[in-house]
N, CA, C and O atoms as a Tripos MOL2 file, in Angstrom:
@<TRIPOS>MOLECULE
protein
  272   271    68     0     0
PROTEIN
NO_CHARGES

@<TRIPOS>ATOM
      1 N         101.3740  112.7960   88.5540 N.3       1 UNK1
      2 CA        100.9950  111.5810   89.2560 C.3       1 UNK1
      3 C         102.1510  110.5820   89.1450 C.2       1 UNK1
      4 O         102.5770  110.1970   88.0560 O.2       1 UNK1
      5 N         102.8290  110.0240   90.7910 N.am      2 UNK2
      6 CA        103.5850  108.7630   89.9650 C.3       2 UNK2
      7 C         102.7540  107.8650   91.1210 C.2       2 UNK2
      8 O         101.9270  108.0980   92.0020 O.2       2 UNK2
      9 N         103.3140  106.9550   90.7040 N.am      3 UNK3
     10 CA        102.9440  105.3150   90.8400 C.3       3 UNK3
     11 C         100.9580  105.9650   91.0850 C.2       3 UNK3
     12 O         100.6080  105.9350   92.2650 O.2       3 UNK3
     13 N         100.3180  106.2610   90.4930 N.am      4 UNK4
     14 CA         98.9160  106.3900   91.0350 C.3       4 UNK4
     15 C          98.8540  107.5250   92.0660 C.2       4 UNK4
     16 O          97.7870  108.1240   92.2000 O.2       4 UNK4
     17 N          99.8480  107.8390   92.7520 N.am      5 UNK5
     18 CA         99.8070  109.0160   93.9080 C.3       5 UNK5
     19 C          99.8430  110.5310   92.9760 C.2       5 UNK5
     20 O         100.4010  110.7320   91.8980 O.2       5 UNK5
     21 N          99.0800  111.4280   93.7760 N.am      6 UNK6
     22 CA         98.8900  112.9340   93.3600 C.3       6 UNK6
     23 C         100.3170  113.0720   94.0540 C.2       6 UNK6
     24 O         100.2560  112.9750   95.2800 O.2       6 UNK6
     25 N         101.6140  113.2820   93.5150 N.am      7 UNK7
     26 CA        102.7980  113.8570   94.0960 C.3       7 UNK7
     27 C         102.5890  115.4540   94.9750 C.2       7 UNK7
     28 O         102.7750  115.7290   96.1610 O.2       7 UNK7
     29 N         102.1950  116.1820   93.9780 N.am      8 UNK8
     30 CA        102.1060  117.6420   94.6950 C.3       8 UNK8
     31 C         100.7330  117.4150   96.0170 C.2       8 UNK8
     32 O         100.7220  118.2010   96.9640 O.2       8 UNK8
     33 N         100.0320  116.6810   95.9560 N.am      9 UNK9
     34 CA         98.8570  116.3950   96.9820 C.3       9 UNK9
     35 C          99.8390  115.8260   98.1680 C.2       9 UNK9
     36 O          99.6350  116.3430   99.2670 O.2       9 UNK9
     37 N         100.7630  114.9440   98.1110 N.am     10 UNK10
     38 CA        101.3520  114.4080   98.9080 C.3      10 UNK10
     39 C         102.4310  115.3620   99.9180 C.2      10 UNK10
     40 O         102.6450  115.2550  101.1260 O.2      10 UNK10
     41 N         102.8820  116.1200   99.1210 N.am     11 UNK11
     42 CA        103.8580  116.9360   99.9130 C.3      11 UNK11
     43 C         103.0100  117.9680  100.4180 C.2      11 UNK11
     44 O         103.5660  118.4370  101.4120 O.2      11 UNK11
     45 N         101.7470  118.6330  100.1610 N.am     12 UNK12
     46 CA        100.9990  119.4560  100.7870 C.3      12 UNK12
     47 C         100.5540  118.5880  102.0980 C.2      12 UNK12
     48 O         101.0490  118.8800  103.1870 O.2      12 UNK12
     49 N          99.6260  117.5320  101.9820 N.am     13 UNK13
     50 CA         99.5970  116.4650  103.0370 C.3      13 UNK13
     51 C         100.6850  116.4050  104.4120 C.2      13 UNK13
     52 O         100.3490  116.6920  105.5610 O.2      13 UNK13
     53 N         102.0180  115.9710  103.9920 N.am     14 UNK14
     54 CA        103.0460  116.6100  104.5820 C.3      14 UNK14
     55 C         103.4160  117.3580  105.4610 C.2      14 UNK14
     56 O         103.6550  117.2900  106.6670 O.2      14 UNK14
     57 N         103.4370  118.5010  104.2350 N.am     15 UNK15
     58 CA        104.1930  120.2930  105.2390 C.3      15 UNK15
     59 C         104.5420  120.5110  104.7200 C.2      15 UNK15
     60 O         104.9900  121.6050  105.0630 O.2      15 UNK15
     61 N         104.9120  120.2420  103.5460 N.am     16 UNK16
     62 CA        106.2660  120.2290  102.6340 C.3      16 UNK16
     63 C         106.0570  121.3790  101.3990 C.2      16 UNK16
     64 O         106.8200  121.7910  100.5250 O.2      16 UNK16
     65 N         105.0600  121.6010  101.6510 N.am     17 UNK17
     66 CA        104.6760  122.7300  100.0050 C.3      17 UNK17
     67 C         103.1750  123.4080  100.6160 C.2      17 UNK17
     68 O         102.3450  123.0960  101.4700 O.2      17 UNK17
     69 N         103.3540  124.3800   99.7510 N.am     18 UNK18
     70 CA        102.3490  125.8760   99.8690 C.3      18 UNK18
     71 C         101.3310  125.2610   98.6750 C.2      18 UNK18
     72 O         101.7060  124.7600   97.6150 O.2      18 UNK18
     73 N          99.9110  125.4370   99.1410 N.am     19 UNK19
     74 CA         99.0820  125.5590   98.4180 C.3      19 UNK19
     75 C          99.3690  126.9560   97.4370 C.2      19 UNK19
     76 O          99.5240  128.0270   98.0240 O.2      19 UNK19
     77 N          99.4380  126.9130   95.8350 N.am     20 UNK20
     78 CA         99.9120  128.2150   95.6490 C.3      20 UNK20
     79 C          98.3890  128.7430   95.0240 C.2      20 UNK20
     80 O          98.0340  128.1670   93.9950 O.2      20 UNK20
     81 N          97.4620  129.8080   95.5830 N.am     21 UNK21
     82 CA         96.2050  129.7080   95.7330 C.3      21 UNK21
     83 C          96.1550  130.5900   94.0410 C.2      21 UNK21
     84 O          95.1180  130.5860   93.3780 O.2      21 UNK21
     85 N          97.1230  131.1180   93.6730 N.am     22 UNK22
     86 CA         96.9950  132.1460   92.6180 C.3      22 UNK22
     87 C          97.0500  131.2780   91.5630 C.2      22 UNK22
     88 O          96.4230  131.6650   90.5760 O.2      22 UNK22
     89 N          97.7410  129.9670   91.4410 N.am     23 UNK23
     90 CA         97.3690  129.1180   90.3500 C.3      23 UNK23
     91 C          96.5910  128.3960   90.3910 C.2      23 UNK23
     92 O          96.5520  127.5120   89.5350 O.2      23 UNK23
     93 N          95.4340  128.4810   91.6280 N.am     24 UNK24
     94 CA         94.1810  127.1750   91.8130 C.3      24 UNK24
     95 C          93.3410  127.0170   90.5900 C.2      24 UNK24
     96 O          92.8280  126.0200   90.0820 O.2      24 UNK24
     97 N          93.3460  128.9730   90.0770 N.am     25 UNK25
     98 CA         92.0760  128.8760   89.0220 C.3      25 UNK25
     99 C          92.5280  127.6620   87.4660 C.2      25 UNK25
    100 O          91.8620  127.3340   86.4840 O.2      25 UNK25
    101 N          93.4450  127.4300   87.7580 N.am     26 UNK26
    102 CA         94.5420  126.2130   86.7070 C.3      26 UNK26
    103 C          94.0630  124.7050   86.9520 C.2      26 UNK26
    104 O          94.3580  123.7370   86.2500 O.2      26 UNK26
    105 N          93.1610  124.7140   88.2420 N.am     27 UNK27
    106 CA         93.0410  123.6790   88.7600 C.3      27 UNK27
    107 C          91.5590  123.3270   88.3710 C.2      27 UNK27
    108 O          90.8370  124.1270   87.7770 O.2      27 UNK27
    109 N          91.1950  122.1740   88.7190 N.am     28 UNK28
    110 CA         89.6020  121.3870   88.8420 C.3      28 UNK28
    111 C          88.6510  122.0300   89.9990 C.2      28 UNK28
    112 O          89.4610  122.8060   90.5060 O.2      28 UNK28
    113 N          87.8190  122.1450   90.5080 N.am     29 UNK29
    114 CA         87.5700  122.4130   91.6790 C.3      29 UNK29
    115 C          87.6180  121.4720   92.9020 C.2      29 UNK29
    116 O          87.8590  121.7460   94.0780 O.2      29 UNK29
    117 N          87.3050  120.2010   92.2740 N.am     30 UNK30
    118 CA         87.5290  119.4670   93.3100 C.3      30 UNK30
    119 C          89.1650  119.2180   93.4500 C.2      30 UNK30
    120 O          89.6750  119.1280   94.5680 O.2      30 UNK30
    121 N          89.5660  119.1650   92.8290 N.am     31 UNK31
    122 CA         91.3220  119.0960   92.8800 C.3      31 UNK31
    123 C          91.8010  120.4180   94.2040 C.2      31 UNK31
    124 O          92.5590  120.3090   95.1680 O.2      31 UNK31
    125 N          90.9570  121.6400   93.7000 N.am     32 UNK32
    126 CA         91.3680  122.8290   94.4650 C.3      32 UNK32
    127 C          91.2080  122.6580   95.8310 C.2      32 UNK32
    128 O          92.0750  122.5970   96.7020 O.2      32 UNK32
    129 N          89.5940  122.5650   95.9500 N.am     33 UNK33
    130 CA         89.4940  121.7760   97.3270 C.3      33 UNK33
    131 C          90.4940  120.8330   98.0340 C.2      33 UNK33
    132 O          90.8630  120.8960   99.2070 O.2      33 UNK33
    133 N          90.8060  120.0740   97.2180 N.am     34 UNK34
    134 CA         91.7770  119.3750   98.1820 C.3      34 UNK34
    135 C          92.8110  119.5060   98.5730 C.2      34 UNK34
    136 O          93.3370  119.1370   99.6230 O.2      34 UNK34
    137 N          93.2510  120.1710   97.5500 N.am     35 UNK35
    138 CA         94.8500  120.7100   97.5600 C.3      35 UNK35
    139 C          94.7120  121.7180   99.1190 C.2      35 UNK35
    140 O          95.3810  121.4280  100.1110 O.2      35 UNK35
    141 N          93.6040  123.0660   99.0850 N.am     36 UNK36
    142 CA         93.7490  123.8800   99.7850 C.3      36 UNK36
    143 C          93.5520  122.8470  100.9880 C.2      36 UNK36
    144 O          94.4310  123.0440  101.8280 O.2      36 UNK36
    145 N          92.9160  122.0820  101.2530 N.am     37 UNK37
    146 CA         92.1430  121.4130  102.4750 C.3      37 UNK37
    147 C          93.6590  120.3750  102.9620 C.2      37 UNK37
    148 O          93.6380  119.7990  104.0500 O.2      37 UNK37
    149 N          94.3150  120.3080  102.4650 N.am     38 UNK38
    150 CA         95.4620  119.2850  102.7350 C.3      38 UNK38
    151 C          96.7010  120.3430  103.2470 C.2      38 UNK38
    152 O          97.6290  119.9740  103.9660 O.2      38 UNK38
    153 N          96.5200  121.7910  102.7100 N.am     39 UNK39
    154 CA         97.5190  122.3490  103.8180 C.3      39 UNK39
    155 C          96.6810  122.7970  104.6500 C.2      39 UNK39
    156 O          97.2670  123.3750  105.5660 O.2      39 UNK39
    157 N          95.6090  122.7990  104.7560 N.am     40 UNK40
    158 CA         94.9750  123.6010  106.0130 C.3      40 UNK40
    159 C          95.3340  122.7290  107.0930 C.2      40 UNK40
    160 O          95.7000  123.2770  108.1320 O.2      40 UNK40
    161 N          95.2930  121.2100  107.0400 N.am     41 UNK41
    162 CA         95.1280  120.3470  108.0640 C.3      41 UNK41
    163 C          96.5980  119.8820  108.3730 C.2      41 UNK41
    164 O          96.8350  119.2650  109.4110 O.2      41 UNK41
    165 N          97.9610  120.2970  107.1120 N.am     42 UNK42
    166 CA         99.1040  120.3480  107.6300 C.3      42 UNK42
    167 C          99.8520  121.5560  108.5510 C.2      42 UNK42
    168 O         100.8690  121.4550  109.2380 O.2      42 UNK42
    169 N          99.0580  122.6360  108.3410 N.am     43 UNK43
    170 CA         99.0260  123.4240  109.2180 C.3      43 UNK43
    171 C          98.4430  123.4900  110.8680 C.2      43 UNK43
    172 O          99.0800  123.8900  111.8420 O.2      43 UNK43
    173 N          96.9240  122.9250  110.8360 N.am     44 UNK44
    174 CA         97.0010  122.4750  111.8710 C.3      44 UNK44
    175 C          97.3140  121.3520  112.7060 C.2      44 UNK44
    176 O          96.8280  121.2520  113.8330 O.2      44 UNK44
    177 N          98.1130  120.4830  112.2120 N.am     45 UNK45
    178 CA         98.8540  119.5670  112.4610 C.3      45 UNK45
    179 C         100.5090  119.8060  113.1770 C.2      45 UNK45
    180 O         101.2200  119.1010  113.8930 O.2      45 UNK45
    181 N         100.6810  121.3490  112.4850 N.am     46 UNK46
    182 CA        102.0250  121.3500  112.6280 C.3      46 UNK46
    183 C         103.1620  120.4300  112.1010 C.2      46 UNK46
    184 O         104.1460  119.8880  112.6050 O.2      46 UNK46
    185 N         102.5180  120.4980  110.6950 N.am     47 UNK47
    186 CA        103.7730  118.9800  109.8720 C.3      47 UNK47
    187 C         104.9570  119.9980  108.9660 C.2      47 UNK47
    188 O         104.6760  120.9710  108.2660 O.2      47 UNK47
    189 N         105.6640  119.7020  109.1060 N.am     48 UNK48
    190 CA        106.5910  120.1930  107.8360 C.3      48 UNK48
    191 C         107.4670  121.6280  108.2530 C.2      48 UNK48
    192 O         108.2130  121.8700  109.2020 O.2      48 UNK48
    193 N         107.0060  122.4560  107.0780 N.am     49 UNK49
    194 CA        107.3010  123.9490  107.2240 C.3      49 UNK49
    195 C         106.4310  124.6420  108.6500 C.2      49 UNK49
    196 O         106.8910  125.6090  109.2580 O.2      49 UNK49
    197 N         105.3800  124.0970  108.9580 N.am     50 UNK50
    198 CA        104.6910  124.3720  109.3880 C.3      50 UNK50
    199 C         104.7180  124.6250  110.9280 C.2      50 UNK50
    200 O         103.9260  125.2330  111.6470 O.2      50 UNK50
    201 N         105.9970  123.9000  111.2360 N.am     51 UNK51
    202 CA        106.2280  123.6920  112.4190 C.3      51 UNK51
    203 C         107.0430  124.7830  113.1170 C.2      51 UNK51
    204 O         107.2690  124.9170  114.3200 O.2      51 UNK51
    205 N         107.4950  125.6530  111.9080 N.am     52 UNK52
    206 CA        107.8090  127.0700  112.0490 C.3      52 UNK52
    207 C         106.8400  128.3450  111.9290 C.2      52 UNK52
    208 O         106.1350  128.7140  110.9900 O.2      52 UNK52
    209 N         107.0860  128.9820  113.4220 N.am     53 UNK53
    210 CA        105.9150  130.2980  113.8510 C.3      53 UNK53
    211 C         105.9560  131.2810  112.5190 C.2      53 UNK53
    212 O         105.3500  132.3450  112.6430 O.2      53 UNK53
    213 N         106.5280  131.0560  111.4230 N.am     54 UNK54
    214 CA        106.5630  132.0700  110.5000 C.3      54 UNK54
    215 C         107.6180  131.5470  109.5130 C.2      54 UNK54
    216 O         108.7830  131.8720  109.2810 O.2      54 UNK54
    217 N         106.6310  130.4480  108.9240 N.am     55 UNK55
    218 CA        107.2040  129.8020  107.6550 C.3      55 UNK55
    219 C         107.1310  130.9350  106.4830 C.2      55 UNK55
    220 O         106.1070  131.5800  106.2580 O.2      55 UNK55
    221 N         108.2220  131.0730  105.8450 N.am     56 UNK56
    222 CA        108.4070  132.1030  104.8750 C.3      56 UNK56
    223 C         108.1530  131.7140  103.4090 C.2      56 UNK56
    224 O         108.8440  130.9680  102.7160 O.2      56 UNK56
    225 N         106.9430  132.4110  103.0470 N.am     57 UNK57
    226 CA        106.4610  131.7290  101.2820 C.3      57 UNK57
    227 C         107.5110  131.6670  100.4990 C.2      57 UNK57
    228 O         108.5250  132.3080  100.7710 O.2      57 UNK57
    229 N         107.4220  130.8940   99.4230 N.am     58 UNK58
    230 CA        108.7180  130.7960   98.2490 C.3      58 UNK58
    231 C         108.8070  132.3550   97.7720 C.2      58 UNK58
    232 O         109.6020  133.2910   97.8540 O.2      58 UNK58
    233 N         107.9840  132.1770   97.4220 N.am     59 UNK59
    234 CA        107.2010  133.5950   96.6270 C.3      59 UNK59
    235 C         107.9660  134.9850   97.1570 C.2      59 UNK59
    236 O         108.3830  135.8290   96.3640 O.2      59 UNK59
    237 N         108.0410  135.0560   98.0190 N.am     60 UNK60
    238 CA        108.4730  136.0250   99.3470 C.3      60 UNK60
    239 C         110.0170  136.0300   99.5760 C.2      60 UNK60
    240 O         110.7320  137.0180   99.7390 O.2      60 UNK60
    241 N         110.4420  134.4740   99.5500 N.am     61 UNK61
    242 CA        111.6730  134.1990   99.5860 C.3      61 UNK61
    243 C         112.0290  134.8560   97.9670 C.2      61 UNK61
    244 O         111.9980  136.0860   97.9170 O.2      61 UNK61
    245 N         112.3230  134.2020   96.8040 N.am     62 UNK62
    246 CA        112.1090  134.9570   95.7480 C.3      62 UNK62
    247 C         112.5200  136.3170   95.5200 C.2      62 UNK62
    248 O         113.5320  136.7430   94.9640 O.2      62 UNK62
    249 N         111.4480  136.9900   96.1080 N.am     63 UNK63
    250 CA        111.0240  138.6360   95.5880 C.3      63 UNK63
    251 C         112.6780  139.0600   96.4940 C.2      63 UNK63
    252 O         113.6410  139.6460   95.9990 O.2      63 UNK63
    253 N         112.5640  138.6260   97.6550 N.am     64 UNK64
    254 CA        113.9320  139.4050   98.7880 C.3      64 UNK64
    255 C         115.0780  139.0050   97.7470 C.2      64 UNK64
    256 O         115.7560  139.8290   97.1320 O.2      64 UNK64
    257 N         115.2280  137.2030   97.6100 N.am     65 UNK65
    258 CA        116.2380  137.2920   96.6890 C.3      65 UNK65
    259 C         117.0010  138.4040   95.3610 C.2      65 UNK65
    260 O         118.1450  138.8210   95.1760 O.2      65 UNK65
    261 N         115.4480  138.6030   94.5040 N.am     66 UNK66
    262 CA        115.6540  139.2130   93.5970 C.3      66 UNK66
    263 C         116.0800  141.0210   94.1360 C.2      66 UNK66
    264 O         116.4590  141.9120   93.3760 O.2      66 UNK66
    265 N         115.9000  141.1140   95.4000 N.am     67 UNK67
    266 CA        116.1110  142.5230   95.5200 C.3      67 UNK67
    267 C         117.3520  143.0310   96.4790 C.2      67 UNK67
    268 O         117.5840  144.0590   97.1140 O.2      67 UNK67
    269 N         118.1030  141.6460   96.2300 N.am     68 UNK68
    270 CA        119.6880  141.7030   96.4990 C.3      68 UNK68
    271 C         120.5720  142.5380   95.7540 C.2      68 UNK68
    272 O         121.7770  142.5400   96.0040 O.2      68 UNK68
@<TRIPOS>BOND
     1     1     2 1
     2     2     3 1
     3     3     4 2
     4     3     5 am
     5     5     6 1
     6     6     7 1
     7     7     8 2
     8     7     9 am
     9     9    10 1
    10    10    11 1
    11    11    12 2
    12    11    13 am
    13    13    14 1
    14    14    15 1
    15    15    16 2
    16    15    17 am
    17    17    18 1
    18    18    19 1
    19    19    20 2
    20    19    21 am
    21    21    22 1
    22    22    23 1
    23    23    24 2
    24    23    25 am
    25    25    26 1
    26    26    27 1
    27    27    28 2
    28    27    29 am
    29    29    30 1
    30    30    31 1
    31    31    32 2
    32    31    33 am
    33    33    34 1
    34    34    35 1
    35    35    36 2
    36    35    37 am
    37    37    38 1
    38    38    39 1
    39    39    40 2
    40    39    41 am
    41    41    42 1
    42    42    43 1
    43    43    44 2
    44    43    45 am
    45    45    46 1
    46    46    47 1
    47    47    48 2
    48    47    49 am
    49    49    50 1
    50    50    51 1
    51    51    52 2
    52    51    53 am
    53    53    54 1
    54    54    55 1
    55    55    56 2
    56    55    57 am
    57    57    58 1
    58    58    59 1
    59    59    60 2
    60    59    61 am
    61    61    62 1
    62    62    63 1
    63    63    64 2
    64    63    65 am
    65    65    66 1
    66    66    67 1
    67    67    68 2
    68    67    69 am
    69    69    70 1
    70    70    71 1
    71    71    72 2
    72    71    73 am
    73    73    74 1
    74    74    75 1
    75    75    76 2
    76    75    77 am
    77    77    78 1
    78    78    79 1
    79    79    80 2
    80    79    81 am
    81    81    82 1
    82    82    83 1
    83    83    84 2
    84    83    85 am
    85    85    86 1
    86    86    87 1
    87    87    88 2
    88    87    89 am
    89    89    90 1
    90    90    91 1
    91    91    92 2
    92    91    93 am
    93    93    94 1
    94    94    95 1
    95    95    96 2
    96    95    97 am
    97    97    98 1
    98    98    99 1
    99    99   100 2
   100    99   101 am
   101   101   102 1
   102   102   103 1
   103   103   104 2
   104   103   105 am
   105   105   106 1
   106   106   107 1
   107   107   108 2
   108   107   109 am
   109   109   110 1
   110   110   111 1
   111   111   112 2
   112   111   113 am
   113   113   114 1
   114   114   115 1
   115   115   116 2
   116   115   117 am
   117   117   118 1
   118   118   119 1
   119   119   120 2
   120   119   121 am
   121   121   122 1
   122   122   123 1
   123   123   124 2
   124   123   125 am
   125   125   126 1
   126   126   127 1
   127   127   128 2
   128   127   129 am
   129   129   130 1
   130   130   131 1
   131   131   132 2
   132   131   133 am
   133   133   134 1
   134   134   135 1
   135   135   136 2
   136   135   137 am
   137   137   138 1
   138   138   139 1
   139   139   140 2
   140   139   141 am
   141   141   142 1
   142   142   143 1
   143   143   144 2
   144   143   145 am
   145   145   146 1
   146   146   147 1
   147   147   148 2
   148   147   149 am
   149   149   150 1
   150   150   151 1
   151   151   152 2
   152   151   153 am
   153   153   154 1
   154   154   155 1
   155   155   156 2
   156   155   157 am
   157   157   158 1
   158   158   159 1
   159   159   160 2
   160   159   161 am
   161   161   162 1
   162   162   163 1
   163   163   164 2
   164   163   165 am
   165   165   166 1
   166   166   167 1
   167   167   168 2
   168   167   169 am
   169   169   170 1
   170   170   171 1
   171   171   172 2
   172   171   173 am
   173   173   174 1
   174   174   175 1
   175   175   176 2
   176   175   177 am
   177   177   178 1
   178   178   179 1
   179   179   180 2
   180   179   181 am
   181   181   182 1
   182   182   183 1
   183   183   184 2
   184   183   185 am
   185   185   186 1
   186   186   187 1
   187   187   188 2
   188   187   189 am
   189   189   190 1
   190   190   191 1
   191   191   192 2
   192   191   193 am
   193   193   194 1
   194   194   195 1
   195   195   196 2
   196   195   197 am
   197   197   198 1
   198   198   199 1
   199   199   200 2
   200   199   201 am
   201   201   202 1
   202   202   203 1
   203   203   204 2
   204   203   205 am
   205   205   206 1
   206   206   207 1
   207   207   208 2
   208   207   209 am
   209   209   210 1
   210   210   211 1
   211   211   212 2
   212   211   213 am
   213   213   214 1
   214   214   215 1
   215   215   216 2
   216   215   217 am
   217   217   218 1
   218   218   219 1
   219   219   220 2
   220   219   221 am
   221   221   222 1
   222   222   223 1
   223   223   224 2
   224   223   225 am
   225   225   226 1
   226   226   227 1
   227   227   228 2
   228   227   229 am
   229   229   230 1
   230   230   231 1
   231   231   232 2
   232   231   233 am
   233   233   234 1
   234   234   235 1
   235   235   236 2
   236   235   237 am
   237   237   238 1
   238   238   239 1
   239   239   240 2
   240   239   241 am
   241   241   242 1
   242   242   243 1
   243   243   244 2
   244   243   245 am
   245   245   246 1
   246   246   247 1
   247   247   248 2
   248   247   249 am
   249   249   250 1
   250   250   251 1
   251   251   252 2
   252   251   253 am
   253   253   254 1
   254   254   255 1
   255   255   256 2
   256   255   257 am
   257   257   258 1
   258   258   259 1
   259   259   260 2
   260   259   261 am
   261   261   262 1
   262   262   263 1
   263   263   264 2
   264   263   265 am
   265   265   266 1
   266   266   267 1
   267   267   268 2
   268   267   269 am
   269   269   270 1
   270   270   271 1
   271   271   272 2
@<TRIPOS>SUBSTRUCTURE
     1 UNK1         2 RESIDUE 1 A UNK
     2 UNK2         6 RESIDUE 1 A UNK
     3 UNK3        10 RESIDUE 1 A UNK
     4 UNK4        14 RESIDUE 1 A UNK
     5 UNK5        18 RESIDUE 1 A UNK
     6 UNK6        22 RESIDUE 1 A UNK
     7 UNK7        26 RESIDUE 1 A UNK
     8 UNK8        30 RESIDUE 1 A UNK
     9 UNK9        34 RESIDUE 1 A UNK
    10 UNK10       38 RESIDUE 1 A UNK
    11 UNK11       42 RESIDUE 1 A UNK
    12 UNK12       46 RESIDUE 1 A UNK
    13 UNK13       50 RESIDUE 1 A UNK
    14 UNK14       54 RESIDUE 1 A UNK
    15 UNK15       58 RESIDUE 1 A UNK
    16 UNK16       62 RESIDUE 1 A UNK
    17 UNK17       66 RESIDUE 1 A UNK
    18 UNK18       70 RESIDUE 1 A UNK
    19 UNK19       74 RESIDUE 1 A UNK
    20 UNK20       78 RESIDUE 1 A UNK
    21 UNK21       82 RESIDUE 1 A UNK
    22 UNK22       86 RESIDUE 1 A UNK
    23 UNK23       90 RESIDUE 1 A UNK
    24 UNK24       94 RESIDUE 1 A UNK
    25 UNK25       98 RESIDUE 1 A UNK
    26 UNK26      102 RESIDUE 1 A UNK
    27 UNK27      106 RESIDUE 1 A UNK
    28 UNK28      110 RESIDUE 1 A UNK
    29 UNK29      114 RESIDUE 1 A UNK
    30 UNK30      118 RESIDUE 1 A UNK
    31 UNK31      122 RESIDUE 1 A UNK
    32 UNK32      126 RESIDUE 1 A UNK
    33 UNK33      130 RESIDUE 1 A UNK
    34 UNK34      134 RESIDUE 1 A UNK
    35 UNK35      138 RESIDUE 1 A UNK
    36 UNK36      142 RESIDUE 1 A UNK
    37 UNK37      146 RESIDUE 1 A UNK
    38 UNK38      150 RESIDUE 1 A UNK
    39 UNK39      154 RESIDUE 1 A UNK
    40 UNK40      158 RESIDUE 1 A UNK
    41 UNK41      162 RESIDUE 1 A UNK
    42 UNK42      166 RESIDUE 1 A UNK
    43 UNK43      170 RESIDUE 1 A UNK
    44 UNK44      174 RESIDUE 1 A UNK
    45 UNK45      178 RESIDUE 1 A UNK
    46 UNK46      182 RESIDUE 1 A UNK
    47 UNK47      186 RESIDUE 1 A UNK
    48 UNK48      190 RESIDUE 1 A UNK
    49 UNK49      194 RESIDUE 1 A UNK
    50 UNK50      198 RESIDUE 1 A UNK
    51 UNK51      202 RESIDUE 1 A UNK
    52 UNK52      206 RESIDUE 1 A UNK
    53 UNK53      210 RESIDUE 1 A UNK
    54 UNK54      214 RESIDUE 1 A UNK
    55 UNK55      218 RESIDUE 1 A UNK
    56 UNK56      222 RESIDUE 1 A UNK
    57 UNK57      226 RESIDUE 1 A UNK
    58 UNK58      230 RESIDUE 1 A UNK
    59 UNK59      234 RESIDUE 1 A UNK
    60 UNK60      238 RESIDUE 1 A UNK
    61 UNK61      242 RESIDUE 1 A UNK
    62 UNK62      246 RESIDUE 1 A UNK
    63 UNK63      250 RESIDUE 1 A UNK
    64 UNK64      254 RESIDUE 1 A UNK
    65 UNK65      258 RESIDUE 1 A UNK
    66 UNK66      262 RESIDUE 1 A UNK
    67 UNK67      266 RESIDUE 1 A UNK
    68 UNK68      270 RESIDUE 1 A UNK
């Protein structure tokens, strides 16, 4: 949290970051909810990463890296 703002809530809000659903169970439920519900609606918004037909997960990015 800075100044009072959920930082990681904000950049999901955005476009800017992946709900990462495999660490939700880390989360509150209502926290989860929102988190997931804030990229759903940056997705259909088309904000961010999103605005690409085939935004590529970190995760994904990552794994290719590592198999350089």
């Amino acid at each position: 949290v800075v100044n009072g703002q959920d930082a990681n809530l904000q950049q999901l809000h955005a476009g800017m970051a992946w709900h990462y659903e495999e660490y939700e169970r880390e989360q509150p439920p209502e926290e989860r909810s929102r988190y997931a519900q804030a990229e759903v609606d940056a997705r259909a918004r088309g904000l961010g990463l999103w605005k690409d037909l085939k935004p590529v997960p970190p995760w994904e990015f990552r794994r290719a890296q590592r198999q350089r």
